[in-house]
C-alpha positions in Angstrom: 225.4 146.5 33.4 228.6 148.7 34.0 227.4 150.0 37.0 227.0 146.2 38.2 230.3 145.1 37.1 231.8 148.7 39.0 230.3 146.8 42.2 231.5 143.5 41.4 235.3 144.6 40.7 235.1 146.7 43.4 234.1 143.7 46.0 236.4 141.5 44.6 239.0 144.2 45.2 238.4 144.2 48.7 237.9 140.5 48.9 241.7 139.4 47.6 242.8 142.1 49.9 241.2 140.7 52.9 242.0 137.3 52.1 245.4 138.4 51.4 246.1 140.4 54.6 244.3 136.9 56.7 246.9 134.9 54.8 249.8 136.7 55.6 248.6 137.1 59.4 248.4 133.3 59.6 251.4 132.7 58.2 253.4 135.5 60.1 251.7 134.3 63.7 252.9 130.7 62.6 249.8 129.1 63.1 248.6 126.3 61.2 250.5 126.9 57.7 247.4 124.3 55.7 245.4 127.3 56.7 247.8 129.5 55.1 247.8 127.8 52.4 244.3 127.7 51.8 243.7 131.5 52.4 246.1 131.7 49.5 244.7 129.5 47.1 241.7 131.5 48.0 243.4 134.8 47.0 244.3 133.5 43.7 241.1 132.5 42.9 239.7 135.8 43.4 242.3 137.8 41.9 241.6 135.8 38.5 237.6 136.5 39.4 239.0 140.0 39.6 240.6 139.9 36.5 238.0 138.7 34.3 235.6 141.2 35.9 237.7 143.8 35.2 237.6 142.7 31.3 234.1 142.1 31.1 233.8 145.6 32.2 236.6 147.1 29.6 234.7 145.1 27.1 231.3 146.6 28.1 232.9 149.8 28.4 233.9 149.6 25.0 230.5 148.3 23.3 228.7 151.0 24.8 230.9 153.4 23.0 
């Protein structure tokens, strides 16, 4: 199960910073700023998928002693 969660966080990590990085190269070419918008919307989303992840993990951490 931790090993799982490792991956998961991991992806996510990488996700948020893609989706990040797409955002602010939308936004900095000026292109269509609903786009921009989106991508960010998108980013928060994963950063709080990240986030409880990352606690499931601690948590699973902490069980397994």
């Amino acid at each position: 199960m931790q090993s799982l969660l490792y991956y998961l966080t991991t992806f996510l990590v990488f996700a948020v910073v893609a989706v990040l990085a797409a955002g602010l190269w939308t936004m900095l070419k000026g292109k269509s700023p609903n786009l921009s918008q989106k991508l960010m919307r998108w980013r928060v989303a994963l950063q709080f998928m990240a986030i409880v992840v990352i606690a499931a993990y601690v948590f699973v951490s902490n069980l397994a002693g």
